[in-house]
C-alpha positions, 0 to 999 in steps of 0.5 A: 500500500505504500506505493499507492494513493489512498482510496478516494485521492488520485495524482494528476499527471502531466499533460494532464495537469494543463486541463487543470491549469486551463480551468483555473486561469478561465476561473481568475479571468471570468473573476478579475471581469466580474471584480473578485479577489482572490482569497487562500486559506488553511487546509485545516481548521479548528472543528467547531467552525464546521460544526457551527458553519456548516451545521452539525445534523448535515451529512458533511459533519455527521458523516464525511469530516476528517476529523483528528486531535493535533499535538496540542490537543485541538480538534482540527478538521480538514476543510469539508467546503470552502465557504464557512473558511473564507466566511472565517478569514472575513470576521478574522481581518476585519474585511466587513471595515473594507467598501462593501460588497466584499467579493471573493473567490478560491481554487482548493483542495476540500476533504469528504470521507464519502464512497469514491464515484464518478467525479466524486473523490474524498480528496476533491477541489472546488472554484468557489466564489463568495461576496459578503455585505449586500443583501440584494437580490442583484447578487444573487442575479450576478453570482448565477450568472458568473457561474454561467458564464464561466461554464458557457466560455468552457463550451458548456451550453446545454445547461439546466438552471434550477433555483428555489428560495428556502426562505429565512428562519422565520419562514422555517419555524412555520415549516418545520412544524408541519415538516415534523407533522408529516415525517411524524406519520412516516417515523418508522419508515425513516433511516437511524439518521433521520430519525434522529433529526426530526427533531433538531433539524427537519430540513436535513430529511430533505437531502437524506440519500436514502432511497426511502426518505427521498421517496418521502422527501418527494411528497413532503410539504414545500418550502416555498409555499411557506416562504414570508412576503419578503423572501417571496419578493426576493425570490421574484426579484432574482427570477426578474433578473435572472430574465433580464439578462436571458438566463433561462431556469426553473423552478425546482422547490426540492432544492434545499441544497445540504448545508445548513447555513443557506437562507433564500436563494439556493441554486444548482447548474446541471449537466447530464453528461456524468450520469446520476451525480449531473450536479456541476455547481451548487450555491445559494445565500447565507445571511446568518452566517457571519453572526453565527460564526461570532461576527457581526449580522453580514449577509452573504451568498456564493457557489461552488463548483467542483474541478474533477466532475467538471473535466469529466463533463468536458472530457465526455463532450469532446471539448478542448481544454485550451491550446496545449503547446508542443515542446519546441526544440530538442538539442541533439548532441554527438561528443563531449564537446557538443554536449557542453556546448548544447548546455550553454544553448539550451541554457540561452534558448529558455532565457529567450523564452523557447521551450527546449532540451538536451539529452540527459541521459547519454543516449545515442544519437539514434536514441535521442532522435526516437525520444525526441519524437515521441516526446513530441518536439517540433524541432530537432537540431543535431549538434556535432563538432563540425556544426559548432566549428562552423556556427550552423547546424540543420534544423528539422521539422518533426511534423513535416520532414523539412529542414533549414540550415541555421546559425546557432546564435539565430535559432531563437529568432527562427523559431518564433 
């Protein structure tokens, strides 16, 4: 076992490493457009975060936590999600004393002890973004439609918008009590779990992934008939946006989305391209979260998106993952005295910005002419005494069989 990854966690091997990379650069892109900053925070965290961010009748916290006690006898959890982190890094520095809105947005690694699948791992990596201090419904519009975007410019079109309002905690005091009413009239049929949570949290039944509870869950009241008159206006005023700029959804009042910190809007975008698990990006509004983790009452709302089940979806549409550059040169040598001189070119040839390499591994020049190829260089050069004498050598196209006669101190203007 020790020469293999643990089970959920996998290494991501170059070319592969540039899909990565393409996504993420489109990510600060699409961010740097819409006005976001970028935020890192810690791996781990202190438990209680999680437990009073995230809610500790969910799934995540019940459940999937990494959770251990360090050398000083702290519990400290791997971070499960990334929202209750930055929603910490904003009380922490203050940032509610910086002009508001504050927007923000991450690439990072998040931790689940869940059941490996199809773009789902127990070590898996979000884009998330965040903005704390504006309750508008204009926030919401515009967290949407970011992610939209961001999935349109990857080539992904063919997407379904489903949003719903699970209102604020008043509206759910009402809920929950004809919620408790019903699944009360089920109670034996519930998982252990479940029945744990009548009581404490009714809505986390909702999201069970138990065949049995989500068949109940199906005909349970719904939240949305139940939302007050200001969470209904703001739910119309997100859907009003949302028309206004052409973003097409629909209403789905199953969505509750399996965080405890969402208020209002919650949101998923899907793809059917990676069968059951077609979810690509979820998010919603949170505005009691900043009070609940000891800062001051701070509205907030934001989404994440996850990396792995994204490539998949790309992957199974055949779409193109950027430009990925061919190495552009390799240096071939024949004697000690060109393989000294071929490190001096090569040296000289990546400070002006080309792509090349030598042997490193004293292979023959045969050799080194069958790596270069199926490493897939451009262009070869072979570099012998007479060549270095002479100050020119012949340059091949790999693709075409061509060749150009070059002096050595050219070979950078050449290539570009």
């Amino acid at each position: 076992m020790l020469t293999k990854a643990p089970r959920g966690t996998s290494d991501i091997l170059s070319p592969n490493t540039a899909k990565w990379q393409y996504l993420e650069s489109k990510a600060r892109d699409i961010c740097a457009r819409f006005g976001y900053g970028e935020i890192r925070t810690p791996t781990f965290e202190h438990t209680e975060l999680f437990l009073r961010g995230v809610g500790d009748t969910t799934d995540v916290v019940e459940k999937q936590m990494y959770t251990f006690t360090d050398k000083g006898d702290r519990s400290i959890t791997l971070r499960p999600e990334g929202t209750a982190s930055a929603a910490r890094a904003f009380i922490e520095h203050n940032l509610g004393a910086n002009p508001l809105p504050v927007k923000l947005f991450y690439t990072i690694p998040c931790f689940r002890y869940e059941k490996p699948q199809a773009g789902r791992l127990r070590e898996f990596h979000q884009f998330g973004v965040e903005v704390f201090g504006s309750d508008k419904p204009s926030v919401d519009v515009e967290i949407i439609s970011l992610a939209i975007m961001y999935l349109n410019e990857l080539g992904l079109n063919d997407l379904t918008l489903n949003i719903n309002s699970i209102g604020c905690p008043e509206c759910r005091k009402k809920y929950n009590e004809k919620l408790i009413e019903y699944f009360k009239e089920h109670y034996d049929e519930l998982c252990d779990t479940c029945k744990s949570r009548l009581e404490r949290n009714p809505l986390r039944i909702l999201d069970c992934k138990s065949p049995i509870c989500g068949a109940l869950a199906k005909n349970a009241p719904k939240l949305i008939d139940y939302i007050c008159d200001e969470c209904s206006e703001h739910f119309n005023s997100v859907k009003s946006g949302l028309d206004a700029i052409g973003i097409s959804y629909t209403v789905d009042p199953d969505i509750v989305r399996g965080l405890d910190y969402y208020t209002k809007t919650v949101f998923e975008v899907s793809s059917n391209d990676i069968g059951s698990q077609s979810a690509v990006c979820g998010g919603g509004r949170y505005d009691g979260l900043i009070s609940e983790l000891g800062g001051n009452a701070t509205p907030g709302i934001g989404f994440a998106l996850g990396i792995e089940r994204l490539i998949m979806v790309m992957e199974n549409k055949g779409l193109s993952f950027g430009e990925v550059k061919a190495p552009q040169l390799f240096v071939a040598t024949i004697g000690k005295k060109a393989d000294i001189y071929a490190e001096k070119l090569v040296y000289e040839l990546r400070k002006s910005g080309i792509v090349c390499e030598k042997d490193r591994m004293g292979r023959s020049l045969k050799a080194q002419m069958k790596y270069a190829d199926k490493s897939g260089y451009l262009y070869t050069v072979v570099l012998g005494d007479d060549e270095i004498d002479k100050n020119e050598a012949t340059l091949k196209n790999m693709s075409d069989g061509t060749t150009t006669d070059v002096t050595l101190d050219k070979i950078a203007d050449y290539l570009r």
